[in-house]
Structures are given as C-alpha cells and as structure tokens.
C-alpha positions in Angstrom: -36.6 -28.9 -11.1 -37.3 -27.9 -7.7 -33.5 -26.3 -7.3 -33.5 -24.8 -10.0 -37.2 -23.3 -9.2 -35.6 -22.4 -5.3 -32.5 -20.7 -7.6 -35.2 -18.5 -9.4 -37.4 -17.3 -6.1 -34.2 -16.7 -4.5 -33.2 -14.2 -7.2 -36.7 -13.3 -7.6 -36.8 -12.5 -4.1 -33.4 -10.5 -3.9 -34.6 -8.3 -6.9 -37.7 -7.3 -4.9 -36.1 -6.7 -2.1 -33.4 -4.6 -3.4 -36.0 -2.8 -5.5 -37.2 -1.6 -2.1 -33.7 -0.8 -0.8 -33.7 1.6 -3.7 -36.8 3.1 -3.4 -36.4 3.8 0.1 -32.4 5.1 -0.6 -33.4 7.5 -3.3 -36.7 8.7 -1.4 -34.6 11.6 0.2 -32.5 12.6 -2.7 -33.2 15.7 -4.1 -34.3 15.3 -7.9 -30.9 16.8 -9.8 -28.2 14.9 -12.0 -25.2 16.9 -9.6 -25.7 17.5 -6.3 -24.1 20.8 -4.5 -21.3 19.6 -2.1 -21.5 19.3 1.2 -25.2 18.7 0.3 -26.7 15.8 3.3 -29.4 13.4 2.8 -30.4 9.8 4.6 -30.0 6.9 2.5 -31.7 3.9 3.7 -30.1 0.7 2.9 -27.2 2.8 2.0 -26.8 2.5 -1.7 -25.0 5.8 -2.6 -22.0 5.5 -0.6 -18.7 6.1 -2.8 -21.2 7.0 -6.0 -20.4 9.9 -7.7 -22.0 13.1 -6.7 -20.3 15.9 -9.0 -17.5 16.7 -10.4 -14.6 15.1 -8.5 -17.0 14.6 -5.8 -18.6 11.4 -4.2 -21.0 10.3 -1.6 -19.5 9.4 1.6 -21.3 7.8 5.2 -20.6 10.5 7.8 -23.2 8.1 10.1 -24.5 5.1 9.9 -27.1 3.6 12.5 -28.9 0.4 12.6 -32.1 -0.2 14.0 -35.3 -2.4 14.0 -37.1 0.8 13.6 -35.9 1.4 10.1 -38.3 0.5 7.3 -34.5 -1.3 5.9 -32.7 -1.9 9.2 -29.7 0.1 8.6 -29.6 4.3 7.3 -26.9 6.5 6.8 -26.6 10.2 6.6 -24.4 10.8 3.3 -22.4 13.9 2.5 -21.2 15.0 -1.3 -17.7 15.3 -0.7 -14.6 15.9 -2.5 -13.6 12.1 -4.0 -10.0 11.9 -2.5 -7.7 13.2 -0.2 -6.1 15.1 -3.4 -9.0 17.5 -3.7 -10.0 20.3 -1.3 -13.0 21.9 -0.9 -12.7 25.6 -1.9 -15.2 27.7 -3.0 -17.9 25.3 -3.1 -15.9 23.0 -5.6 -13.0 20.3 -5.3 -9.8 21.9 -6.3 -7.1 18.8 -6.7 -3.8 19.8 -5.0 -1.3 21.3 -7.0 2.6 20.8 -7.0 4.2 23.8 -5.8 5.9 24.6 -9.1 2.5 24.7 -10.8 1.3 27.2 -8.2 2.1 30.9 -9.3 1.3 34.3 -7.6 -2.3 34.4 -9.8 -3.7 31.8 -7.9 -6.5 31.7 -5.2 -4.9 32.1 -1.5 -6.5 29.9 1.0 -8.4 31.9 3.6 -9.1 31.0 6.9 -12.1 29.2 5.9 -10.6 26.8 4.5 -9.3 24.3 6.9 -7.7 21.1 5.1 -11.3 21.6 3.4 -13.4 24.1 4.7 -16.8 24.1 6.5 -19.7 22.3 4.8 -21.5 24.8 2.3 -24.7 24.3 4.3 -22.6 25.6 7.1 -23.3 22.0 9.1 -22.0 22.6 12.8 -21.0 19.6 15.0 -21.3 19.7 18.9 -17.6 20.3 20.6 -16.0 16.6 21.7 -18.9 14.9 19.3 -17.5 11.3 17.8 -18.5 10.7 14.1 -17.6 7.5 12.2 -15.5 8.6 9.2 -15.2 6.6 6.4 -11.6 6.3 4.4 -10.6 9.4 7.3 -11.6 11.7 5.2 -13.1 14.2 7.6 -9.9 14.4 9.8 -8.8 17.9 10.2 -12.0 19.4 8.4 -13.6 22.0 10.1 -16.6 21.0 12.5 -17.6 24.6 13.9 -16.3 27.9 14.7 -12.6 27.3 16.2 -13.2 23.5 16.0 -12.0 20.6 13.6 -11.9 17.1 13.2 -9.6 15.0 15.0 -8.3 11.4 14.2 -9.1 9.6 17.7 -9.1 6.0 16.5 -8.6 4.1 13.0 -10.5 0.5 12.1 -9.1 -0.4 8.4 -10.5 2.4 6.4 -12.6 4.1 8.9 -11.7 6.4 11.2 -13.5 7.4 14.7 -12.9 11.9 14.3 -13.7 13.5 17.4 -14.7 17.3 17.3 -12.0 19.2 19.4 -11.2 22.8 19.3 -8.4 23.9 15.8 -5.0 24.8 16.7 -4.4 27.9 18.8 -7.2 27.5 20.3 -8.9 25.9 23.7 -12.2 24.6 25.1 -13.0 27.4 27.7 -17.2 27.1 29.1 -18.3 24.5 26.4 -16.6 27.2 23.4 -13.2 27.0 21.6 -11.4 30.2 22.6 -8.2 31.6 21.5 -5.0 30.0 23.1 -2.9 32.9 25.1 0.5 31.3 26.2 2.0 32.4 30.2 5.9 32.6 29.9 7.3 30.7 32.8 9.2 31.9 35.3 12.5 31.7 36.1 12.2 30.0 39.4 10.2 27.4 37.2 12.5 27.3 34.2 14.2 24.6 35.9 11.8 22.2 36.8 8.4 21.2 36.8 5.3 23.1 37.7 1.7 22.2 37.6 -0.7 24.6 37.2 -4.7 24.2 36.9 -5.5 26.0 34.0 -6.8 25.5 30.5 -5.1 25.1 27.4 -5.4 23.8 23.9 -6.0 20.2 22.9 -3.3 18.2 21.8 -3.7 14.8 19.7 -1.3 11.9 18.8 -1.1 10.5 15.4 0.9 7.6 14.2 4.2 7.6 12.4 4.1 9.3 8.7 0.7 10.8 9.3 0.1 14.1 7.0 -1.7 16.9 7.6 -2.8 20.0 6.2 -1.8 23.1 8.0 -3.7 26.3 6.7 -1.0 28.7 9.1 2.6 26.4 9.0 2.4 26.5 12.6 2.6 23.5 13.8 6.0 22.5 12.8 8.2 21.1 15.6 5.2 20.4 18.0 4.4 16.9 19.0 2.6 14.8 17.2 3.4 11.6 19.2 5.8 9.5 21.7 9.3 11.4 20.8 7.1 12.6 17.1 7.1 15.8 16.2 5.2 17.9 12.7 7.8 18.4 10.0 7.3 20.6 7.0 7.5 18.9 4.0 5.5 21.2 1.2 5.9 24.5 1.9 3.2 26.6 -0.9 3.7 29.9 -1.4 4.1 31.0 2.2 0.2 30.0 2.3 -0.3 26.7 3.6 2.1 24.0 4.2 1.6 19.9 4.5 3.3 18.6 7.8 4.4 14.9 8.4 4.7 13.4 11.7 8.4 12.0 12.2 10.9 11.2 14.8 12.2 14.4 16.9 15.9 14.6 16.7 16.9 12.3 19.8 14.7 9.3 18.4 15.0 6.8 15.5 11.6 4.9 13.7 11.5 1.2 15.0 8.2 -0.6 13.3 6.3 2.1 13.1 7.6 3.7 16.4 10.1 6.7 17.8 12.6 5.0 20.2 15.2 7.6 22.1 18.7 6.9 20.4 20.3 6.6 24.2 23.6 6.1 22.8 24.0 8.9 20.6 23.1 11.4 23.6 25.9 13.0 25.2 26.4 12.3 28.7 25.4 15.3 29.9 21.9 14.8 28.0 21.9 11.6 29.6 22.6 13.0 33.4 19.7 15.6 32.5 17.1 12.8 31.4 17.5 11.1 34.4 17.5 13.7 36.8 14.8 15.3 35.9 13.0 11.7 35.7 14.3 11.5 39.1 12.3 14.7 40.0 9.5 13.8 39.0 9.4 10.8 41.1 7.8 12.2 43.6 5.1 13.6 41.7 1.9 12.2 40.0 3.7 10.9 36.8 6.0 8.0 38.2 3.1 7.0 40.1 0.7 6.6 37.0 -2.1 8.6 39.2 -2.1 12.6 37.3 -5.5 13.5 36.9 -6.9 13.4 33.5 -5.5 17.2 31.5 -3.2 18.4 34.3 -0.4 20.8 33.2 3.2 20.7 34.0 6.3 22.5 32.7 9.5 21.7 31.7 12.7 22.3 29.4 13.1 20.5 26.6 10.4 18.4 26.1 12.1 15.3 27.6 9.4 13.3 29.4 6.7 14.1 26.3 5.1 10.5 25.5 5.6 9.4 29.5 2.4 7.7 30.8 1.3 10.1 33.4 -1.8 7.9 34.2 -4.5 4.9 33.0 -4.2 4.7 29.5 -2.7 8.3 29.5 0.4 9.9 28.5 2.1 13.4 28.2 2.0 15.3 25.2 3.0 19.4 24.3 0.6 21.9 25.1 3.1 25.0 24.3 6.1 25.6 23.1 8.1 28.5 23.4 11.5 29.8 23.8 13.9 29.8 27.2 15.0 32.9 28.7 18.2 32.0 28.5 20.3 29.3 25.7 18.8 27.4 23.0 16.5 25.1 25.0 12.7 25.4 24.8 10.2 25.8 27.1 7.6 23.1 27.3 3.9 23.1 28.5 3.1 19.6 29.1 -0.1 18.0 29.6 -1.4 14.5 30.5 -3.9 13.0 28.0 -5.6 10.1 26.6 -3.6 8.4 24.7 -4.0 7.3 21.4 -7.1 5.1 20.7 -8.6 6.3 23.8 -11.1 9.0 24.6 -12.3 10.9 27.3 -15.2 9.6 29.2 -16.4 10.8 33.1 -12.5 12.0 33.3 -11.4 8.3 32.4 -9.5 7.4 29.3 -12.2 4.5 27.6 -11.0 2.3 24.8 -12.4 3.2 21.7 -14.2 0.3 20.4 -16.5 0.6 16.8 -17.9 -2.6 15.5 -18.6 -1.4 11.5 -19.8 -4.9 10.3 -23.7 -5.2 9.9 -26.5 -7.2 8.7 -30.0 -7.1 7.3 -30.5 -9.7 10.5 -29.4 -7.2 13.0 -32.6 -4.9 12.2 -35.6 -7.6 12.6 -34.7 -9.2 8.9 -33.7 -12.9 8.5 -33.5 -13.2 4.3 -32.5 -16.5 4.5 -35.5 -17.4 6.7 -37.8 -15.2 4.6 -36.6 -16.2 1.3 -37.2 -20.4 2.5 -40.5 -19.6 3.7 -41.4 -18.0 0.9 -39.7 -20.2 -1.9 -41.6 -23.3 0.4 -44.9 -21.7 0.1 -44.7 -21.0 -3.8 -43.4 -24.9 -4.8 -46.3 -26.1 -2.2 -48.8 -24.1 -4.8 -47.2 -25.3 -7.7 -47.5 -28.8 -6.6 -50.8 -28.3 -6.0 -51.8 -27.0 -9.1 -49.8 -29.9 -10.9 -51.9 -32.3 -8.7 
C-alpha cells in the first residue's frame, strides 16, 4: 500500500511541477496559433524547443542559461526558425531548396540579404566575435549583423559553438566589418615570404565534407582546412552555389583528414616544398612562436595548415594570381585552429558542457518529492490511527 501510495505522490508531484514548467514557459509567448519567424521569446523550463512554430518552421534554443535565480532553474531564449537545413529563410518564409532543374528563370533571385538564411525579421544584431550555442548548427553561416555571419568554431554532437565573425570579403577594422581590399605582391616578394602587420579578413576551418551556402560562388578554391579547399558542387542559376570542403589537388582523405600525396609530386614540387620549409626555418613558424593573426606571403599555398604557433595554424587569407605562370599568390595567416578561439591573443580550448539538471538551479526533486510523499503517508497514518 504504501508504494503504491509513494508511486501516486510521485506522479502527483511531477504533474504539478510540470504544470508550473508550463505556466512559466508559455508566460512569454505571444497569444497566436503561428508565430512570425525569426520571432524571440524566453521559455523557462524550455518546453518549446523543436515544437512547431509555422509553417516549415520550429522553435529552436539560440541560449540557454541556468541559474538559481530562475523561478525554474534553467531558461532559454527560443527563435522560430526554418525546421531544417533544406529550408531558407526568404522573405519572411521558409522556402525548401530546390533542385536546379526545377529552378527556372521566373523564380525569386537571392539578394544580398539573404545569406544561407538571411537576417532575423526583427532585424536581431549580434555583437562582432559574440559565441552563441547553436543547436543542430543551424545558425552557421546566417547573418549576425551588417557584414557579419555565423561561424562554426566548435561542434558537441548536435550543437554547435557559432562565433560572430565578419562575411566573406570582408574584415574586422575598429570593432566594424569593412570591405576586404587585396595589395598585389611584389615581385621582390613573389618568391618568398613576407610578413606584413595589416588587417585582413577572417578565415575559418571546417572539417572534411562540410557544406556551405555561398550567396556570391566566391569561395571556391579557398581553404577550408589543412590541404581542404571549397569545391562547387550546385551551381543555381549563376545565383548562388553550395560549396563542399574537400581535399586540394596534392592531398588524399585519410579518416576524415587531407594528407599530402608525397609520392605523386614531382620532384621538382618536392625540392620546392622543402626549400621553402627550409626558409621559413628561420622565421616564427618552425619555431611555433608567430603571434596570434600575423600575415605572410607565399606561392602556392604550400605551408597552409602548418602550425605557426600554440594551438594555431596557417590558413588563406587571399588568393590571387602570379605575375608570371600559373602559380597563385597566397596571403597567409596564422590562426586558431579548429576548436579553438581567440581569447587575450591566446588560442583557448573551446569547452561547452550542454548537460543540465533541475539540481543545478537550487532544485533537488528527488529530495523534495521524499519529503513530501513522507509527510502526506505520516497524515494518513494518522488519520487511520
């Protein structure tokens, strides 16, 4: 009797409380069956995530914080969003993607506000370098401000750590994202390599067979990665393309990575690598000591993915055509690494914890529902006696 009587003021007890969690979750929603997207509330006890908010649209946690401050320990800030990585946000709707055969000259062109998405309808604005949890990744490459989008720094399972960086073409000058103007090298430099204190766009790393969406098709044959480089492989209507990150040309995928096929490099190739390795030796990059975003130049792109420093490694800045021949010109740069951030001009290990509990913010329910059930059988037994 008494189990089965603990068994009912447990579930007794878990009805209430999530009677609360409700009450406090919906407290904030605006009172209307479809919700505009993009559209933000706080939802405490986080109840709505993944619900549907629209058509082809769902609720998804762009924040979450826990806190013995919260009437229900843990709140997150949820945004209607476009359900899936198939939909785009155009127009204030989600639009699923369409094959390029399907796509004819009478259909909508993507503008420039639309940016693998496009800015929030509410116009929300994000502070430049700002971290934000992102659940399933969906916010990656999504515009975060004027010039800026989101950036994949980080990935735990389905969650992603997006870090607010300046869009393509463009750099963080004075705390803004400017545009990007490109100094040809000279030829005395052509050669070699060349540091030079000056700033320049943003580069990040992605893993092997990540896709993007790429509004102008200009980021084909940039890096993406140790010896990765963007690949076109949906090109729509000379509007928009989708780019996968792959192995460059001199490299082969091994588990997941792009390792230099040595052996099928001519010797010449070979001789070049090294010598210009050998170069460098008396520079900052052998040593592991560059400072954090230094710039060099190069041809070729041959040391890209060398670690240049802690937790650092060398990525494109710039490409562009040599003066002379088919070689390119590189602007390199040393940063973080992938699954690293920057932090007092150190590369930090990105480090999220995502798991949380009702205990974490002041509430025990297995203490609370013991206590309770104790009390109300100590009642009953008196009132039997």
């Amino acid at each position: 009797m008494f189990r089965q009587l603990l068994s009912n003021c447990n579930q007794m007890l878990f009805g209430t409380i999530f009677s609360i969690f409700l009450q406090y979750s919906t407290a904030n929603v605006p009172q209307m069956k479809v919700f505009e997207l993009g559209q933000i509330f706080e939802d405490f006890g986080c109840l709505s995530t993944n619900a549907s908010c629209g058509r082809n649209m769902a609720f998804y946690t762009i924040e979450r914080e826990v806190s013995s401050n919260l009437p229900m320990a843990v709140k997150c800030s949820q945004r209607c969003s476009c359900v899936d990585a198939r939909h785009f946000e155009i127009n204030g709707q989600c639009t699923e993607e369409l094959p390029d055969m399907n796509i004819g000259s009478t259909n909508t062109i993507l503008t420039s506000k639309v940016i693998a998405g496009s800015t929030p309808s509410n116009e929300e604005s994000y502070e430049l370098n700002e971290l934000v949890s992102d659940y399933e990744c969906r916010m990656v490459d999504r515009s975060c401000g004027k010039n800026m989008v989101f950036k994949e720094l980080a990935r735990f399972n389905i969650t992603c750590v997006d870090k607010c960086v300046c869009a393509n073409k463009f750099v963080e000058y004075n705390m803004r994202c400017v545009q990007y103007i490109s100094n040809e090298l000279d030829d005395k430099h052509a050669g070699g390599y060349h540091s030079k204190n000056t700033f320049h766009q943003r580069v990040r790393t992605y893993r092997f067979g990540h896709r993007i969406f790429d509004l102008t098709c200009s980021v084909t044959g940039q890096s993406c990665g140790v010896n990765m480089v963007f690949e076109t492989i949906n090109h729509v209507q000379q509007a928009y393309c989708f780019q996968e990150c792959v192995c460059d040309s001199y490299s082969e995928e091994q588990n997941g990575q792009c390792i230099i096929k040595y052996e099928l490099l001519s010797v010449k190739s070979q001789t070049k690598i090294l010598e210009r390795k050998g170069r460098i030796g008396i520079r900052c990059v052998e040593n592991g000591n560059c400072k954090l975003e230094e710039i060099f130049h190069e041809v070729e792109c041959t040391l890209r993915g060398h670690p240049c420093g802690p937790n650092m490694q060398l990525a494109i800045a710039n490409l562009s055509k040599a003066l002379e021949g088919g070689t390119l010109k590189c602007t390199m740069k040393c940063q973080c690494a992938y699954g690293y951030t920057e932090e007092n001009n150190q590369c930090i290990r990105i480090t999220v914890d995502f798991k949380w509990s009702l205990s974490e913010g002041g509430y025990n329910l297995d203490l609370i529902c013991t206590f309770l059930c104790r009390q109300a059988i100590f009642i009953i037994q008196s009132i039997d006696s």
